[in-house]
C-alpha positions in Angstrom: -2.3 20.4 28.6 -4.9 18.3 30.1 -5.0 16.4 33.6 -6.8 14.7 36.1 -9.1 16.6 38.4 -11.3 15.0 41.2 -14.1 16.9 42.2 -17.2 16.7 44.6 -20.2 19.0 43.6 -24.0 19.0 44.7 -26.3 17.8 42.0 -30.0 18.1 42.4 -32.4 15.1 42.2 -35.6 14.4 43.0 -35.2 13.1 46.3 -33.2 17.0 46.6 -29.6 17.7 46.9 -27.5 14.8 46.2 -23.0 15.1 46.3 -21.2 13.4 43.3 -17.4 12.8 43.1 -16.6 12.2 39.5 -12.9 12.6 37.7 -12.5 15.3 35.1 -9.8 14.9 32.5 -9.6 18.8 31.7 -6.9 21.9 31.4 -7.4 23.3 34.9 -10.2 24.0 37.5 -12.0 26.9 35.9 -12.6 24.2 33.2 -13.9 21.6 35.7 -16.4 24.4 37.3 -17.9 25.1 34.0 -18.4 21.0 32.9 -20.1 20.9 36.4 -22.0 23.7 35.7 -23.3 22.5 32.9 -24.2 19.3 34.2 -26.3 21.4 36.5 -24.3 21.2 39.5 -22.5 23.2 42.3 -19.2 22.8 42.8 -17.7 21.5 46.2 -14.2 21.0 45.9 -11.3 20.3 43.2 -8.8 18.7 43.6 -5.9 17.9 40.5 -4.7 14.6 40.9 -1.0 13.2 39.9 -0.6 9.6 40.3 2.6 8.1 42.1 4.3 5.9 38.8 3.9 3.2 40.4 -0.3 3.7 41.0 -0.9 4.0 37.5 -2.6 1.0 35.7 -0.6 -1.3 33.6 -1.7 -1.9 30.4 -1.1 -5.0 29.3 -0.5 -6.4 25.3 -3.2 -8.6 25.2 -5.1 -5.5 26.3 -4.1 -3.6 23.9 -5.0 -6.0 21.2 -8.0 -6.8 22.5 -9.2 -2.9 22.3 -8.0 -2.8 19.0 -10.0 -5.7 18.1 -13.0 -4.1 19.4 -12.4 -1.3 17.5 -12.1 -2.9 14.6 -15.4 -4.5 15.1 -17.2 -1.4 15.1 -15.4 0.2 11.7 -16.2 -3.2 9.8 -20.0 -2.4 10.9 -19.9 0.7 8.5 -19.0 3.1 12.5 -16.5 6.4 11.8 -13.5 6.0 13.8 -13.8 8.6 16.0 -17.5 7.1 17.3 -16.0 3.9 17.3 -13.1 4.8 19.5 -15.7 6.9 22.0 -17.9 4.0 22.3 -14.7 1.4 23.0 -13.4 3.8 25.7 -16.6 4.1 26.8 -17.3 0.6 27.5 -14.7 0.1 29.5 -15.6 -1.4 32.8 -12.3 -1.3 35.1 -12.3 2.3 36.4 -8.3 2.1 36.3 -7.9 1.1 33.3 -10.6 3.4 32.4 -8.8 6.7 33.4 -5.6 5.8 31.2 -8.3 5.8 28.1 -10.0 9.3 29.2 -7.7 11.4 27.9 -8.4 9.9 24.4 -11.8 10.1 25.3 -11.6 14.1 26.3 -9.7 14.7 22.6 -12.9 13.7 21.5 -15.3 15.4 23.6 -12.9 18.3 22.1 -13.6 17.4 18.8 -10.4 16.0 18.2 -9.9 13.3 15.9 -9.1 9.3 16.0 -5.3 9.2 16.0 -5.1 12.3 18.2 -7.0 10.9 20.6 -4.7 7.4 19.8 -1.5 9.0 20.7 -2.9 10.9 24.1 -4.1 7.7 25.2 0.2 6.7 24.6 -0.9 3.4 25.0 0.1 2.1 20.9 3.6 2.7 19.7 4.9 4.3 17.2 4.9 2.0 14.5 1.2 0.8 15.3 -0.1 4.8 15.1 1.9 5.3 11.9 0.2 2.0 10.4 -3.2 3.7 11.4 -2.2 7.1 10.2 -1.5 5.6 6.8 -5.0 3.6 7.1 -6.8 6.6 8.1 -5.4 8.9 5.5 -6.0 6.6 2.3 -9.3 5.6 3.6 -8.4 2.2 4.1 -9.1 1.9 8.1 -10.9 -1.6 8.3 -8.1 -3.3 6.3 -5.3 -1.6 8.1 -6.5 -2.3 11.4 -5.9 -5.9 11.0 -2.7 -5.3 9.6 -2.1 -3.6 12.8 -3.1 -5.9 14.9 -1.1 -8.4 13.4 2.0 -6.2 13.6 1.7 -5.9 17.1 1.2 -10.0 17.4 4.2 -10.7 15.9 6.4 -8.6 17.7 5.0 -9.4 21.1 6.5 -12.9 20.0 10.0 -12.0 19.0 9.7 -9.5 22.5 8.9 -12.9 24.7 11.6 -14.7 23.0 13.8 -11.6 23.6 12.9 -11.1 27.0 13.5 -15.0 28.1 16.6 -14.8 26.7 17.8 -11.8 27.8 16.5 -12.9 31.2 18.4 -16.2 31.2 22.0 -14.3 30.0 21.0 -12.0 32.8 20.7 -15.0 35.2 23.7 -16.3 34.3 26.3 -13.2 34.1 24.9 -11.9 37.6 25.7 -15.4 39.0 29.1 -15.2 37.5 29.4 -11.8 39.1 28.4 -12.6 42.2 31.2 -15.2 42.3 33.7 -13.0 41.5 32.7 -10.7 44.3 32.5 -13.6 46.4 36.4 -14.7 45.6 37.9 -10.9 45.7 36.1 -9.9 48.7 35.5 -13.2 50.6 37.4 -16.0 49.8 40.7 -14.4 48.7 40.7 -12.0 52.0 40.5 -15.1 54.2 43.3 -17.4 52.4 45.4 -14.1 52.8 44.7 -14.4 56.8 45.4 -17.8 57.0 48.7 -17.2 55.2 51.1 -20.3 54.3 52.3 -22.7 56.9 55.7 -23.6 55.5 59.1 -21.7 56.6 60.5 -22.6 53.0 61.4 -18.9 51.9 60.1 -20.1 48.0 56.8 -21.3 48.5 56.2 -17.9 50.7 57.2 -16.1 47.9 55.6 -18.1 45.5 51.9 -17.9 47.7 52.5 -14.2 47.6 52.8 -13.9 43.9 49.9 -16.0 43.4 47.6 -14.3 45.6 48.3 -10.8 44.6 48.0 -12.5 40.5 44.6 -13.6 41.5 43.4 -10.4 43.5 44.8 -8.4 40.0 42.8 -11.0 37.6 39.4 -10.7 39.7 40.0 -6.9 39.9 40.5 -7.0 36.4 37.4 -9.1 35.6 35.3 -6.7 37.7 36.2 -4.0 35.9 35.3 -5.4 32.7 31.8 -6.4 34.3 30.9 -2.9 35.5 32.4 -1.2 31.9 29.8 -3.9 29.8 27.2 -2.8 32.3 27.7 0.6 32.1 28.0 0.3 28.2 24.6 -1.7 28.4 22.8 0.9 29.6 23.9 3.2 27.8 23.4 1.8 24.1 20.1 0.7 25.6 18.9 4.1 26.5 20.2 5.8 23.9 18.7 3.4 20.9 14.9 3.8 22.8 15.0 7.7 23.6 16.8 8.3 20.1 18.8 11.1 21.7 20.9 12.6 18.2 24.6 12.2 19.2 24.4 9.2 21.6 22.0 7.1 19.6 25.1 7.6 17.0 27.6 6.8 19.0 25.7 3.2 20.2 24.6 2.6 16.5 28.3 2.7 15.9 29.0 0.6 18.3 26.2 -1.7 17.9 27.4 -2.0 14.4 30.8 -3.4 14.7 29.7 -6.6 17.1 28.6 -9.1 14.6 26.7 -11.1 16.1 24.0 -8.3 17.8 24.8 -6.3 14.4 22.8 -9.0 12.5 20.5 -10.0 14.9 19.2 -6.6 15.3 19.4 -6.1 11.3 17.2 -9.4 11.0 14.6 -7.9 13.2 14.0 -5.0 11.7 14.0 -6.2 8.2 11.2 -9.0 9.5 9.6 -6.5 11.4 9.4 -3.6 8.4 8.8 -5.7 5.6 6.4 -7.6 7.5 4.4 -4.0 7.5 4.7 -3.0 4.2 3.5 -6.4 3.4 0.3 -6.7 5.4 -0.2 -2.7 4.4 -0.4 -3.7 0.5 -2.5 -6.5 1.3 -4.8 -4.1 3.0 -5.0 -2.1 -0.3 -2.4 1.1 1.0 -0.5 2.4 -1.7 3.4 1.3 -1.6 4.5 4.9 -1.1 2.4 5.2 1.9 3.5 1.5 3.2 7.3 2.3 2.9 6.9 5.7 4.8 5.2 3.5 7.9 8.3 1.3 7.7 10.6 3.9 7.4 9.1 5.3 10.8 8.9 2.5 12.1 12.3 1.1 12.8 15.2 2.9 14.9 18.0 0.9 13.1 19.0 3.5 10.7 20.6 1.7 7.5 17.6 -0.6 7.0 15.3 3.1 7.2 17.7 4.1 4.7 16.8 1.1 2.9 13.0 2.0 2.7 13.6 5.5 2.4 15.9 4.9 -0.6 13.9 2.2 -2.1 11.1 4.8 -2.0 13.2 7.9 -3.7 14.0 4.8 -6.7 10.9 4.0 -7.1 9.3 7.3 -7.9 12.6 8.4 -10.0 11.1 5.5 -12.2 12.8 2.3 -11.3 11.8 -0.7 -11.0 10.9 -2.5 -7.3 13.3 -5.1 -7.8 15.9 -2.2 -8.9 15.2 -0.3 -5.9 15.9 -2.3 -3.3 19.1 -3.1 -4.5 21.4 -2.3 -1.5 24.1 -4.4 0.4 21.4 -5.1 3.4 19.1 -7.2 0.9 19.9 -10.7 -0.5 20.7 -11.9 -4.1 17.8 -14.8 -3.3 15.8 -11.7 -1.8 16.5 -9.4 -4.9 15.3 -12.2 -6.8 11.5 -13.1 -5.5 10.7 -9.5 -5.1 11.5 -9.2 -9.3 9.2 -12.1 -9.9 6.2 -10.7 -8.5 3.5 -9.6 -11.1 1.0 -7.8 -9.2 0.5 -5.8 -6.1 -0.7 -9.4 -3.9 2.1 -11.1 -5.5 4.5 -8.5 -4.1 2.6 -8.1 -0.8 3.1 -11.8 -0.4 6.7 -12.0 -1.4 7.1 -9.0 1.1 5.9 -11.2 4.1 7.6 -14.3 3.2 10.7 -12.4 3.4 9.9 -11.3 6.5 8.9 -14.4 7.8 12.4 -15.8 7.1 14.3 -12.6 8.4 12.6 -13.7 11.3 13.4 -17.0 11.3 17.0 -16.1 11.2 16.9 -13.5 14.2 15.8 -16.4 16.0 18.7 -18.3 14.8 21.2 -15.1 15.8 19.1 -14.7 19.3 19.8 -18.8 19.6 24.2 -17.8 19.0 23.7 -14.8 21.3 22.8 -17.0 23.7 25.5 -19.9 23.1 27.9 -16.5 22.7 27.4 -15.5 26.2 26.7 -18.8 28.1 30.8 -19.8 27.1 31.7 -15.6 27.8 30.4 -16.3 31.4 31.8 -20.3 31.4 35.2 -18.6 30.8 34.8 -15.5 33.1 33.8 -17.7 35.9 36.9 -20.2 35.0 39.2 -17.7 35.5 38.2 -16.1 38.5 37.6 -19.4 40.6 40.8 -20.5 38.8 42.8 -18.0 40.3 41.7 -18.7 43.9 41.9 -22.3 43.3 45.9 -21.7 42.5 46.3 -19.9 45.5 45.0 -22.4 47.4 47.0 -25.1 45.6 49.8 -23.0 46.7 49.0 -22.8 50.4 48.1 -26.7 50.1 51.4 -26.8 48.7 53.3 -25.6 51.8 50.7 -27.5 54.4 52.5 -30.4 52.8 55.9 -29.9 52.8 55.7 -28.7 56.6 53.7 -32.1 56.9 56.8 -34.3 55.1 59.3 -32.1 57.2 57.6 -33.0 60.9 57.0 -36.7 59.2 60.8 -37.2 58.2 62.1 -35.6 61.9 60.7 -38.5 62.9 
């Protein structure tokens, strides 16, 4: 496998001897001292260098569009994608963001070819190099390419609106946290200290009872904090790495909470249909389109959908008969058996999508409601509990106060 190599080597010029440093993106050293040798130079010193994670340049969406654009520029002007991809890379003026790019750059050099060299750059996901795959292999480049870019457009919307409100739930539950750590280890420690100032026997009792029912409810809603955290992370890790038994396991899980059960189906069905959609439009063959989507998505019964709508389709059915499955809708069903041509279906393909999405906004929108009255409650009970011990202690502050009031 390729890495990064810094070298320094004397090159000779006309003014005489002259030392370069330049970065080789090459298997190991022998490699590097043959590239400088044929660049006519001798070797000084090698060094491989591994970047910290936190040195290496982040690349940004808007980046990754914009290099897409460019390199769809190039195709439309008649350019083979491989040429078109060197001479992207190769205009790239930022030498950070440049070094990212050389390895694609090297595949070439190699005589590798264009999606190769995509996928050891790692900068498109899957879904993007499987859109170009199909492009590439059909000879339909220029057309996909849009398609891709406008993939990767719409789901850096849905992943703002994700993020902002994942990001504002966060806010919220942490808070909520925090002030249930606040009453078990703070607040309910120092009403323990101060005790009761009452000698009636009952209200003792009764302080006692409510201050060991309130350090048991905030225990309680601690543990449930830490077990949804820890279950967090470990659907979310799972569902990314797609690690076999434990992405089964959170799909199962994932599956029975109705409200992230449908908001997750909604996004995938926008997001896959949306593909197969701009892909006909782009002139890929349907079989070709449904395989992308199929790729695409991690949620495993809408794959199944594609993948079985696929197997239908070239048994002999009919599109509309295809897709018949319990994750598509009658009205659905219907607009897909309407279409007449391959634009009409293309068209009906991203109208569905489009409203798939517009429903996974509505789910996100619930989500949100959902949790915001889940931490309203949480936070209720744990302040409520430390409120009624402190009624309590109020309690016996004034009946001690009537009893030194009525001595008198």
């Amino acid at each position: 496998m390729a890495t990064f190599y810094t070298a320094k080597y004397l090159l000779q010029t006309s003014l005489g001897p002259k030392e370069v440093s330049r970065d080789f993106f090459l298997p190991d050293p022998k490699s590097v001292r043959e590239e400088i040798a044929n660049l006519g130079g001798v070797p000084l010193s090698i060094r491989q260098r591994k970047p910290a994670w936190y040195q290496k340049e982040y690349i940004s969406g808007k980046f990754r569009r914009s290099f897409l654009r460019s390199l769809s520029f190039h195709v439309q002007a008649g350019m083979s994608p491989g040429r078109a991809l060197w001479i992207v890379i190769e205009g790239e003026s930022d030498r950070k963001k440049r070094i990212e790019l050389e390895p694609g750059l090297e595949v070439l050099r190699r005589g590798g070819g264009f999606i190769t060299s995509l996928k050891e750059m790692r900068m498109f996901d899957r879904s993007v190099i499987a859109i170009l795959s199909a492009g590439e292999r059909v000879g339909a480049l220029k057309e996909v390419i849009e398609s891709a870019l406008q993939h990767m457009e719409e789901k850096g919307k849905s992943w703002k609106m994700l993020t902002a409100a994942i990001g504002w739930l966060w806010f919220d539950i942490s808070t909520s946290i925090s002030t249930v750590i606040g009453v078990q280890y703070g607040y309910l420690p120092w009403l323990e200290t101060n005790g009761i100032d009452t000698k009636d026997v009952k209200l003792k009792a009764e302080f006692e009872s409510a201050l060991q029912s309130a350090y048991f409810i905030n225990g309680f809603l601690l543990g449930v904090a830490i077990l949804l955290c820890v279950a967090g992370v470990f659907v979310v890790v799972s569902l990314v790495s797609r690690s076999g038994k434990m992405e089964e396991i959170s799909s199962i899980v994932v599956r029975r909470l109705p409200l992230i059960k449908t908001f997750i189906e909604n996004t995938a069905m926008a997001e896959t249909f949306g593909i197969v959609g701009r892909m006909l439009k782009g002139r890929v063959q349907f079989d070709e389109a449904v395989k992308v989507a199929a790729e695409a998505t991690p949620v495993k019964h809408v794959q199944q959908l594609w993948l079985q709508a696929l197997e239908r389709v070239m048994g002999g059915d009919t599109i509309d008969r295809a897709f018949r499955n319990p994750v598509m809708t009658r009205s659905e069903l219907i607009e897909i058996g309407a279409h007449q041509n391959g634009d009409q279906l293309a068209m009906m393909f991203i109208n569905i999508a489009q409203e798939r999405s517009e429903q996974a906004k509505r789910g996100l929108r619930q989500i949100v409601v959902g949790g915001v009255a889940f931490v309203i409650i949480y936070t209720f009970l744990a302040a409520g509990a430390a409120m009624w011990v402190l009624w309590v202690q109020n309690k016996g502050l004034t009946s001690t106060l009537e009893g030194i009031s009525g001595s008198y």
